[in-house]
N, C-alpha and C positions, 0 to 999 in steps of 0.2 A: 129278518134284518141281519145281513153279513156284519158278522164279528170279525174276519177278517184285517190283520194289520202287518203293514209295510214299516218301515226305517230309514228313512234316506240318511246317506250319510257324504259328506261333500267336503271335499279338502279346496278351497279357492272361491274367491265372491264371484266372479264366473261363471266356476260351475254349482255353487248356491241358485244363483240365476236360473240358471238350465233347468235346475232340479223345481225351482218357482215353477213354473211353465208347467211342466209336465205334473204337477200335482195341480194346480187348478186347473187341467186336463178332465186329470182323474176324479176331481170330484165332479163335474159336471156328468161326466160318465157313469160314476157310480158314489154318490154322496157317503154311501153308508161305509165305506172303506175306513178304517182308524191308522191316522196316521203321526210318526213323531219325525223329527232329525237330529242329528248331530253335522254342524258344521264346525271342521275341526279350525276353520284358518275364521279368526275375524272374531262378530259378534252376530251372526247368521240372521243380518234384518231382512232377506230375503224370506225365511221361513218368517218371522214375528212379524211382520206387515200380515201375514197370512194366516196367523195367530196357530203356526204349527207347532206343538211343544218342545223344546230343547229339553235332549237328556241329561246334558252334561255341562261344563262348567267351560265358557268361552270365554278370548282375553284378546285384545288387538294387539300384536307384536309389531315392531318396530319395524320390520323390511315388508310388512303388508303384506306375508306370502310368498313376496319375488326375492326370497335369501338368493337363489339360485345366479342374480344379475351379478352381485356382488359380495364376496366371501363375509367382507365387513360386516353386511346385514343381518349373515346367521350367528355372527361373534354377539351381535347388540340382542337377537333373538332367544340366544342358550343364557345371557346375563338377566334377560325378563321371565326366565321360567319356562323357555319354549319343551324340554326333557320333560319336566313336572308334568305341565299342562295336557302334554298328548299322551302321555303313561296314565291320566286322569278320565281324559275322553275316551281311551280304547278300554277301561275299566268300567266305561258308565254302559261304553255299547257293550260288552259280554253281558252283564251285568241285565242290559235289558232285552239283548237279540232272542232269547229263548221264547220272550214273549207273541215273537212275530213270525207270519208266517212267509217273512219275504224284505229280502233286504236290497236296496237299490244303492248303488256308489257310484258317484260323479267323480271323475280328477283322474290321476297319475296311481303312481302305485301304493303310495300311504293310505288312502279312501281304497281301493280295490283289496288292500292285507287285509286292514279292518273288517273288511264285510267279509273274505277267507276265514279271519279266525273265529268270528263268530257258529262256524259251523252251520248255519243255514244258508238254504239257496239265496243266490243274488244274481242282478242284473247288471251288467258292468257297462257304464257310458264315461268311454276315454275321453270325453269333449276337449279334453287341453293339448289333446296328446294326433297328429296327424303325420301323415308320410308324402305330404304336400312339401313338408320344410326340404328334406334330404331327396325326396324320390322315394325312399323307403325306411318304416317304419325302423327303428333300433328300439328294442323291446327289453329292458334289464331283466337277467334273470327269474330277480324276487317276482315281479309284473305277470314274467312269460307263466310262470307255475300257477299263480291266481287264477290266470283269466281259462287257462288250460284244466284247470281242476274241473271238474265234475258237477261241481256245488254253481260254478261257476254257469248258468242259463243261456246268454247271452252276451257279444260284445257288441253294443250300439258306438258308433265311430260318426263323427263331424261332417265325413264327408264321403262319397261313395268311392271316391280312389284308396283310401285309408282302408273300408273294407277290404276292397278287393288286395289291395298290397297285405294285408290278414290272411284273408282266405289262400292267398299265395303261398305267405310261409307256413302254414297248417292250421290257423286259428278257424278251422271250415263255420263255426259259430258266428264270426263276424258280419253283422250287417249295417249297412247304412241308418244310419237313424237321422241326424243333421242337425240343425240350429234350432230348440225349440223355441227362443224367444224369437223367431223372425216368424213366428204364428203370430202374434201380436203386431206384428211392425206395419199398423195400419192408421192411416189418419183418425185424429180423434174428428175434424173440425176446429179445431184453436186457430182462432182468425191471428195469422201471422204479420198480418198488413204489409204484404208483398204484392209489388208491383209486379205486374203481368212484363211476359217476353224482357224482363232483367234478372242475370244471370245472379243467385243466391247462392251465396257459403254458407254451410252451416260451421259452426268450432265446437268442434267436441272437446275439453280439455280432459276426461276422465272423472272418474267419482269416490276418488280416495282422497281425503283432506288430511294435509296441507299438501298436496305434490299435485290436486287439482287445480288449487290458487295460485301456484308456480306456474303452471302451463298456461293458464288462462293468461296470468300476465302476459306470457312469452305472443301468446296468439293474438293478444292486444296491439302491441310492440308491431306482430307483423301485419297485423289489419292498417295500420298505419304503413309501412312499404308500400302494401300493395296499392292500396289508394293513392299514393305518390305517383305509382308507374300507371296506375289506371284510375284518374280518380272520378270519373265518372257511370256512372252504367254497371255498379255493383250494391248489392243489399246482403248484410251481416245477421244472421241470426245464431243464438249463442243457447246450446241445451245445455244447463246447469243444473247440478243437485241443489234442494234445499239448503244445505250449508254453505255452498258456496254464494248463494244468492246474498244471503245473511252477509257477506262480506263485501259484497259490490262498493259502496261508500266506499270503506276505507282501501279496496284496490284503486277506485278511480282518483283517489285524492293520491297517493302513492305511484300512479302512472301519469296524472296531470290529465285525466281526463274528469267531463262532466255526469254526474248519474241524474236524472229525472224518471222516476216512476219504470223504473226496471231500464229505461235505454240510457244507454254511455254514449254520447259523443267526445269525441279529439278534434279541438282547435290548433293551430299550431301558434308558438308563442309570437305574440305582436299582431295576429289578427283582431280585426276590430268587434263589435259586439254583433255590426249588421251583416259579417257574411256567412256562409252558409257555414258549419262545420266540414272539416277534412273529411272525417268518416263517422257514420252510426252502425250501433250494436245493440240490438234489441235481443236481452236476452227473458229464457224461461226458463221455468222449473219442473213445468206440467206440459210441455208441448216437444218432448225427444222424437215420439214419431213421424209427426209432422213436420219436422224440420227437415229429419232425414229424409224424406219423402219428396219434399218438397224442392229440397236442394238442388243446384248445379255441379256443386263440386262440396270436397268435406277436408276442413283444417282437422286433423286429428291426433287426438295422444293419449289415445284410449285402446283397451284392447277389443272384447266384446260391442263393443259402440261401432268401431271402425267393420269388424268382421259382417255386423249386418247392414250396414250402409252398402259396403262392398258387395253384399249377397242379390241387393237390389237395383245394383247398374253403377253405383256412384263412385269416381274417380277421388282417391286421396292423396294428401301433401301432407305429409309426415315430418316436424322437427323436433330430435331429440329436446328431452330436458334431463332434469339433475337426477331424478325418479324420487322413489327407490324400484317405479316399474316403468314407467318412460321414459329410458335410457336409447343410445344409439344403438346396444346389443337387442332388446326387445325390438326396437323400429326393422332393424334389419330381419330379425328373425320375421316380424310381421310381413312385410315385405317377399321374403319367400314363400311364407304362405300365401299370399293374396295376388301373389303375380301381377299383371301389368298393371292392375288396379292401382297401387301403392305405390307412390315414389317417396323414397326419405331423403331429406335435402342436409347433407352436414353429418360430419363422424361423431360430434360431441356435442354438450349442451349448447344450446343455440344463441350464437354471436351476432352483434349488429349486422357481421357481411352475411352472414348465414341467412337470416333473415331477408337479406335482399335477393340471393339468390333466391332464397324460398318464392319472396314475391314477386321475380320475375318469371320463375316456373310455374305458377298459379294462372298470372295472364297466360303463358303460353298455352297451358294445357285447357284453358277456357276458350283458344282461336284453333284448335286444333281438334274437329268434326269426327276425323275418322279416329282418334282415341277414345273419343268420350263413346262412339257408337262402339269399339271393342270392348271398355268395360261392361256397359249395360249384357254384350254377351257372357263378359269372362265370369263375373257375379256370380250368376245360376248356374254356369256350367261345374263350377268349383263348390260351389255350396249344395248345390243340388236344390229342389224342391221343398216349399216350406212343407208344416205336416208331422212335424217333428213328435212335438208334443203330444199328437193325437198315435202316431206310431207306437211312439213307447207306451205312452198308457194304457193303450191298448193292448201289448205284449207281457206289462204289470199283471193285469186283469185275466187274460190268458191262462197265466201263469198260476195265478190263486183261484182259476174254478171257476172266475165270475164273470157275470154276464153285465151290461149296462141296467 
């Protein structure tokens, strides 16, 4: 039985995510693998659903990760201990990398040092990081010496242009790896109680609380436009985290709408009791893939959420909110990387007229044939191939000797 042990180490709930993926990969592949993490951003429930050990001592900071939107955020994150906290985590990973025979790092250049200073081999997957946004990658020094060291194995990249723009400026190590949660991104069967040949939204509002309860309102707000301009011949399905489900009542009493047994309806005020409501939203907690799947088009203000709806044909409508990560700077940046896929409607958090535009670019891009068939191409051509999961873990394994 392989003694053999890995380290994942993941600076972003993103790239937690990613790294989720590819370790319930790997133990399918090879159970007997021994493995820990450090996630340096959050409270790494992506590992602890998975009941993978934490080395080191986690703390949710106030900008969620995205300081980078706004300077403000990393002022409120250095007043919560953000210095402490990470001089605490890069002490627990020395402290336990000697143990392992192989270190994996998800994220930007903070996750890729850590697994450097450690002095053992590692596998570098930039999942956050693409030359989609610019045309080409800008690589900061500290990064460039990481990923270029020796120690350094491989660089798995998001998407196959990102490799090759690597391999271009000298990174000859860079390979394609891609999304590994869009190996998962397949119907469970969760009966959605969708009407056949009517065109379904899904609302993604994100899975960071309270900036998901924000958004969700907002996408309430605009399920209501758009039923205005179209109010027939459309069905709302809503993929929720468990927390935010926990709040539904007191959002729909707060937006004037009605909840019954997970669906919201909006009346508008002075209709009687006998006519139909304006609009319903049937939302879940357990049914993300299926919705995505399932969908026509995708209200979204999420990152990851949105990246694989897009991977698999789906057309998005993007409205800023307040963040601290769905902001109009995130949207737009999304936006470049997702190409025609993505349109973001409004420069700032989303206003009543905002909102109308949004929902009258909703109908339009739901009457317009030859968009919706470009997405379904642009998706895979930009993402590449699912496979992900099964790629890297298999390069893990490789890499430490072992066979399946």
């Amino acid at each position: 039985m392989s003694s053999k042990q890995i380290l994942f180490i993941s600076n972003g709930h993103g790239e937690d995510n990613h790294t989720s993926h590819v370790i319930q990969t790997l133990r399918q592949l090879n159970p007997s693998i021994k493995m820990a993490a450090m996630p340096i951003v959050g409270e790494g429930k992506a590992y602890r659903s998975l009941d993978i050990p934490i080395i080191g001592p986690t703390q949710i900071m106030p900008s969620g990760g995205f300081f980078y939107m706004k300077r403000l955020y990393l002022l409120k994150d250095f007043q919560s201990g953000l210095i402490g906290l990470t001089w605490q985590q890069l002490q627990a990973v020395l402290q336990y990398a000697p143990n392992c025979d192989l270190i994996m790092s998800t994220g930007d250049f903070i996750s890729q040092t850590f697994a450097y200073l450690t002095k053992r081999p590692f596998v570098s997957f930039i999942s956050c990081l693409s030359a989609l946004y610019e045309g080409r990658l800008r690589i900061n020094p500290l990064l460039w010496h990481d990923l270029n060291s020796s120690r350094c194995l491989t660089v798995f990249t998001r998407d196959s242009y990102t490799a090759f723009d690597l391999q271009r400026q000298g990174i000859a190590k860079a390979q394609f790896g891609g999304i590994p949660a869009l190996d998962r991104l397949v119907p469970t069967g969760k009966d959605l109680y969708l009407k056949p040949d009517v065109p379904a939204i899904a609302l993604l509002p994100g899975s960071r609380m309270p900036e998901a309860a924000r958004n969700f309102c907002l996408q309430l707000q605009l399920a209501i436009e758009i039923a205005k301009v179209m109010p027939s011949g459309l069905q709302f399905r809503a993929a929720l985290v468990p927390n935010l489900m926990e709040q539904l009542g007191e959002i729909a009493q707060s937006q004037g709408w009605q909840l019954n047994q997970g669906i919201l309806t909006y009346s508008p005020p002075g209709s009687s009791a006998e006519e139909s409501p304006l609009v319903e939203v049937r939302c879940y907690s357990d049914a993300f893939s299926d919705i995505v799947y399932y969908s026509t088009l995708v209200i979204g203000m999420a990152g990851l959420a949105v990246d694989l709806a897009v991977a698999i044909g789906k057309p998005i409508i993007q409205i800023p909110g307040e963040g601290p990560q769905f902001t109009y700077q995130f949207a737009e940046a999304q936006t470049r990387l997702l190409g025609i896929s993505a349109q973001t409607i409004g420069t700032k958090p989303a206003t009543p007229e905002i909102l109308k535009q949004a929902a009258k670019r909703v109908v339009e891009t739901l009457q317009d044939s030859d968009y919706l068939a470009k997405c379904k191409e642009n998706g895979p051509e930009r993402f590449g191939p699912p496979g992900a999961s099964e790629r890297i873990a298999r390069f893990l394994l490789n890499s430490l000797g072992e066979t399946e």
